[in-house]
N, C-alpha and C positions, 0 to 999 in steps of 0.2 A: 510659471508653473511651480508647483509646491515639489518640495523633495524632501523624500521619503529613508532612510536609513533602513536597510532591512536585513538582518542575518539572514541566510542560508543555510540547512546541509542536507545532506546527499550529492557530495562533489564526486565522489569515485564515477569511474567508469571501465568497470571491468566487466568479463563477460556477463554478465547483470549489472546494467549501468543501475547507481542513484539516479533519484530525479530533481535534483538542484538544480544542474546544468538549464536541463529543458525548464523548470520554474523559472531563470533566471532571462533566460533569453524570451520566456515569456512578459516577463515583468519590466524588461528593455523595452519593447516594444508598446507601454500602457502610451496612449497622449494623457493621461490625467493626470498624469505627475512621473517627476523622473526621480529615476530608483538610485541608489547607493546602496551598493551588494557589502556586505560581509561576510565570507565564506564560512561556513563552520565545519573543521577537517579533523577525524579521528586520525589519519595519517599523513605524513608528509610527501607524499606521492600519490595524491589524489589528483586527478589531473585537474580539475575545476580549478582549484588553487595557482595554475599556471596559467591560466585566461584572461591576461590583465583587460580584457575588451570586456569580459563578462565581471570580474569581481573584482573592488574597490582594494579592499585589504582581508586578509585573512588570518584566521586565528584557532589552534588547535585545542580542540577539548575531547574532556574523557569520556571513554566508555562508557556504554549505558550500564554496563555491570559492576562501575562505581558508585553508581545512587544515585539520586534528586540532587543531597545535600553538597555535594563532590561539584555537579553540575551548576549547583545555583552559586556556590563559591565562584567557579571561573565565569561565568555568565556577570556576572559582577565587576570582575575585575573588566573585561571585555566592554561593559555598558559604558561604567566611567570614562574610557579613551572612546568609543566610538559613537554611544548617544541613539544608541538603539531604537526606533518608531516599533518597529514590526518583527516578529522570529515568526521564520517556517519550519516547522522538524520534518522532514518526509524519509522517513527509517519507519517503520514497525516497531524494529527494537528499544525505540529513544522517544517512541511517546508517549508511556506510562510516568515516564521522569517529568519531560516537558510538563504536560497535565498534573502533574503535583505541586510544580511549584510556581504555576501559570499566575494564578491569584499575586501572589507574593512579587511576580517582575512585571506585573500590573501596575504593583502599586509605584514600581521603577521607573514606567511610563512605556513598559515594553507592554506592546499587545502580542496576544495571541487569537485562532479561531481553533480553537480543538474540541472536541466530545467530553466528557465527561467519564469517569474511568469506567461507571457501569454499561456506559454505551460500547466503550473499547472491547469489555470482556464478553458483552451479551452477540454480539458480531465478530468474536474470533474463529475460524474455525473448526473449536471444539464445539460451537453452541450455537452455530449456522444451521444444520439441519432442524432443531428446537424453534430458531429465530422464524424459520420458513415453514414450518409448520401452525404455528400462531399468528399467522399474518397471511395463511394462503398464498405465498410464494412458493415456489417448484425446487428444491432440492435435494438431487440426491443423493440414497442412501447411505449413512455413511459411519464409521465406525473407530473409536478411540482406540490405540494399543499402548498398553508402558510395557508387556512383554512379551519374547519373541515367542514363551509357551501358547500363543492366541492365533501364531500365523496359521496353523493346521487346519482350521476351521473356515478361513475367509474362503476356500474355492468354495464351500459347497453355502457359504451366504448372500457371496458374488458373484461368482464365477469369474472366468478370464474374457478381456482383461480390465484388471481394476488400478485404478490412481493409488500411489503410494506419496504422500504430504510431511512434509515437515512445518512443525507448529508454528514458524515465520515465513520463512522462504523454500520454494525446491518442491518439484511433484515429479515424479516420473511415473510411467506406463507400465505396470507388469502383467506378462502374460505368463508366468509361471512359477510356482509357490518357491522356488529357486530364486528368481528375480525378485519377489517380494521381501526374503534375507536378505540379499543384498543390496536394497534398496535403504531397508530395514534401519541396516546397518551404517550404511554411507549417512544417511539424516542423521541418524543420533548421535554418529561421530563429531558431526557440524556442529546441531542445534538442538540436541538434547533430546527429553522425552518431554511429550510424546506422541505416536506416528499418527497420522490419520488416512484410515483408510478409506476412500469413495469410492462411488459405484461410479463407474466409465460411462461415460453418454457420448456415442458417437453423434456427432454433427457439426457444424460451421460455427465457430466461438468467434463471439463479438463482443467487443470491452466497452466499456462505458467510462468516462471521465467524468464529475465534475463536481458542486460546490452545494451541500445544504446547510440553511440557515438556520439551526438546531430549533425552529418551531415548526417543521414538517413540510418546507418548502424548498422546490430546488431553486439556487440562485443562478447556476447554469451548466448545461452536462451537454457530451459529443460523444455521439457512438462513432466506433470503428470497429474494423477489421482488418485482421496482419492480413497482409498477400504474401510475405516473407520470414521466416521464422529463424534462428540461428537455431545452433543445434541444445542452448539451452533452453530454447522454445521463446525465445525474447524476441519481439516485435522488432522487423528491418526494415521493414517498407510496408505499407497502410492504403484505406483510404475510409475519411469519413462518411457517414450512411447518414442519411434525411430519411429516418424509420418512426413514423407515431406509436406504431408499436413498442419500441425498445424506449420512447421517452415515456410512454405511460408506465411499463414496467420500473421505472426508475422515481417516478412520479408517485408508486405505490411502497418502490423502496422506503422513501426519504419521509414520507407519511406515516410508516410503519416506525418509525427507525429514530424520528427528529436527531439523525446525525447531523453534527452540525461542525463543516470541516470539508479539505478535499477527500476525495475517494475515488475509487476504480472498482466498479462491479464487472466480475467473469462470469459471462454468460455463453452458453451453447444452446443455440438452435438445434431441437434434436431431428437429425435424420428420417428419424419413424413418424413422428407425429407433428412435428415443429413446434412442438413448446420449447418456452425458454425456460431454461435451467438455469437458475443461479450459484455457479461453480465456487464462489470465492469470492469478499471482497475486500480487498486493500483498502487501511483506513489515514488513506493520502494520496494524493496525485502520483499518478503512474511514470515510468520514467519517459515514454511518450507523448508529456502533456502538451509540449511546444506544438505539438500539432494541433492544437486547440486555438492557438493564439490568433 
């Protein structure tokens, strides 16, 4: 059986786990070849990094808010001792960098599968509701803020209650323009500007996992749905759904979209009508991927 050298990251596991771990134990269990993990750890208390079952050897790099060029210097150093086949980045944050200098640790012998930086930006979302609008996907309403002079006006273009979003991670529910400051406020203290506001669709959210091969073809995807929620809305217990429905909706994603990469699309079945709305989509494997495996 061939073996494969693969970096890793997303090893944290805090109350928002990364999803390295579950990539990881995903990729233990391929028969087509056996893996050799490289953790890649912004901190030394990631717990992933203590896994000696799961990661080979592991190795600290920097913040995404140090650059490509920061990243490709350690990446380098890291190649040379470990002889890299494959990197995964599954952050948000860290794969604007990876995508930059992908070409460049190609020529290293490192592969990568990622999007292209216009596919990253045309799919973040600020420019989800645009995406789904040109392509006849269902999402809703939704509204940009960089400042808080703009909160006054969202009950009477939403009403309550409406999603309050930060530009990478973190949504919460407000049902009152009090709640909507403080929500406001908590994201941008995190992750900056700026907020996004969407229209609340009640009904049953069902996530979507999996792999398109950047010419408009899915290479493989799993729906589910949480049965169990923590209290920062992260998935504790599941179970996968056999819906033609939710594959064709993804089948029209990935056609629309030729992303080519993992991904997690957030969908809500809505209560009133049962269309599917497309909430959100994470452009990498969600930290529940091992359930795929």
């Amino acid at each position: 059986m061939n073996e494969l050298t693969i970096a890793v990251t997303g090893l944290n596991a805090i109350d928002s786990p990364g999803p390295g771990v579950g990539v990881i134990r995903a990729l233990r269990e391929s028969t087509d070849f056996q893996a050799r993990i490289i953790g890649l750890s912004y901190e030394n208390l990631e717990p992933g990094i203590y896994m000696h079952d799961l990661v080979d050897h592991s190795y600290q790099v920097p913040y995404p808010s140090a650059g490509s060029e920061v990243l490709k210097a350690r990446l380098q150093y890291i190649h040379e001792r470990e002889h890299i086949d494959v990197l995964i980045p599954n952050f948000d944050t860290e794969l604007a960098n990876y995508i930059k200098i992908s070409e460049e640790i190609r020529r290293w012998g490192i592969h990568t599968f990622l999007p292209t930086s216009e596919q990253l930006k045309n799919l973040d979302k600020l420019h989800l509701l645009e995406f789904g609008e040109k392509h006849g996907l269902q999402v809703p309403r939704t509204k940009v803020l960089d400042h808080t002079d703009q909160i006054p006006r969202l009950e009477d273009e939403f009403g309550f209650p409406l999603v309050v979003k930060g530009k990478y991670y973190e949504a919460f529910i407000a049902r009152s323009e009090a709640e909507i400051y403080q929500y406001y406020h908590k994201i941008t203290a995190k992750w900056g500007l700026p907020v996004i506001i969407q229209e609340f669709i009640k009904g049953t959210e069902i996530d979507i996992a999996g792999l398109g091969d950047g010419r408009g073809q899915v290479i493989g995807a799993v729906p589910m749905r949480k049965l169990y929620i923590t209290d920062k809305g992260k998935g504790w217990a599941g179970i996968t759904l056999k819906d033609e429905r939710l594959m064709d909706f993804t089948r029209r994603f990935i056609g629309a979209s030729k992303w080519r990469s993992g991904f997690e699309l957030e969908i809500m079945r809505a209560e009133k009508d049962d269309e599917l709305y497309l909430m959100e989509i994470n452009p990498r494997f969600p930290a529940w991927i091992y359930t795929t495996a």
